[in-house]
N, C-alpha and C positions, 0 to 999 in steps of 0.2 A: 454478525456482520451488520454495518450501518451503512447507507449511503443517505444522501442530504447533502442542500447546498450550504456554500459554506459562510451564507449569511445567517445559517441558524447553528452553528457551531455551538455558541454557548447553550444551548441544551443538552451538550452532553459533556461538560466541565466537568461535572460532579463524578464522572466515570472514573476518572483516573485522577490521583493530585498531579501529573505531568499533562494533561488536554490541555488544562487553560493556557499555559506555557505556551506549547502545540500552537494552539489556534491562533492564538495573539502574532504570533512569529509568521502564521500562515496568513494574517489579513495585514500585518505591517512592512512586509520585505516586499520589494518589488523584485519578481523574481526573473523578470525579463534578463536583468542584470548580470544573474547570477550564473557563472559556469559551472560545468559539470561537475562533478565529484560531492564531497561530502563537506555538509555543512556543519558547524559546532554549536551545539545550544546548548550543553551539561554533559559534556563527556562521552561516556557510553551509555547515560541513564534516558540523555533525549537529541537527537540528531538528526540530521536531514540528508539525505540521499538526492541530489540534483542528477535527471538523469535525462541524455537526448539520445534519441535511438530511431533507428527506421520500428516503425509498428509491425508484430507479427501476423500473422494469419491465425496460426495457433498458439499455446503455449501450453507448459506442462503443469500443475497445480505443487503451488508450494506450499507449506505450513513452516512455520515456528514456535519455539518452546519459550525465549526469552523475552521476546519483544514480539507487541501489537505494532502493525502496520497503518499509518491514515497516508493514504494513496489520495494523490492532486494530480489529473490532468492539466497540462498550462497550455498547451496548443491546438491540441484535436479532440474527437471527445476519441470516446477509449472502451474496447469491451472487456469484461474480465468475469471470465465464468467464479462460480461460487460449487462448494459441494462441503457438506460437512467434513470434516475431518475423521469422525466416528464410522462412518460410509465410506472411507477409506481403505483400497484394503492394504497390503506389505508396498512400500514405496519402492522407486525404480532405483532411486538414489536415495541410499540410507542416509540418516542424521547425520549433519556435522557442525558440531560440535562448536567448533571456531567460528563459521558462519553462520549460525544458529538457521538452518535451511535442512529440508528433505523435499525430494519430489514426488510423484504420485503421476504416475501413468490413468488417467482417469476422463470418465466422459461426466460435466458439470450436470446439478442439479437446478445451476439459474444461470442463467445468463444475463448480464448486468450492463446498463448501457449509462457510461458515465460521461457527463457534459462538460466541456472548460465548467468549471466555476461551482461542480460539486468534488464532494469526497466520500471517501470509503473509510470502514473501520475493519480492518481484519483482524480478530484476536486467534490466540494459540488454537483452538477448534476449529477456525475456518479456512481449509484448503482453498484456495486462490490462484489462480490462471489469470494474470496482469499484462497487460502492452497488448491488447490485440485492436491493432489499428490502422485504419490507410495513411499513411504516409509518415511525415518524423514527427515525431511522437518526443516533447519535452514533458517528462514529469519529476513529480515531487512524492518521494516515500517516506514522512516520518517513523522513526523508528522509536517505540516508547517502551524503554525497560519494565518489565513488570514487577 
């Protein structure tokens, strides 16, 4: 898991050959703009999840097998518990497959406070509890095929 703001982005280009892609797309789009749903940047390999929602109080911890997550608050800041995924134990909602998603009934190991104008990296190991916020809550979930 990373968090960092996202004027230091190019420090972690070199992680993945789809970041730099990522980040470029994350400091160029004005995403005021932008409505809900999903945005297109290379198919299923790199894409963007525009999302507006009332913020939850809680939420359930999800993982993925295909795709890393880089998580952008645009309106509020945002909490989003962390716990490994290894300290997981049998999810509540098994794998699927199609959604590349499972949930985990779980109490976090950090709890993470993220500001307008940082980001998050969640890769396949890191279970993640995302949107926990007062009020509507616009974000942004790149999704980076692995």
């Amino acid at each position: 898991m990373i968090l960092d703001s996202l004027k230091n982005a190019t420090h972690y280009e070199a992680l993945h050959p789809r970041f730099k892609q990522a980040f470029e797309v994350l400091k160029q789009t004005d995403f005021s703009a932008v409505k809900a749903g999903r945005m297109e940047i290379d198919g299923d390999n790199l894409f963007i999840n525009v999302m507006e929602m009332n913020g939850k109080t809680t939420a359930l911890f999800e993982a993925h097998k295909k795709y890393i997550d880089i998580q952008v608050p645009l309106s509020i800041n945002e909490k989003m518990g962390w716990k490994s995924l290894e300290n997981c134990g049998t999810p509540s909602v098994l794998y699927d497959d199609t959604k590349d998603v499972m949930f985990f009934d779980e109490q976090p190991e950090a709890m993470i406070d993220v500001a307008v104008g940082q980001f998050t990296v969640f890769f396949p190991e890191d279970a993640h509890a995302p949107s926990i916020a007062n009020g509507f809550l616009k974000k942004l979930i790149v999704k980076i095929k692995i």
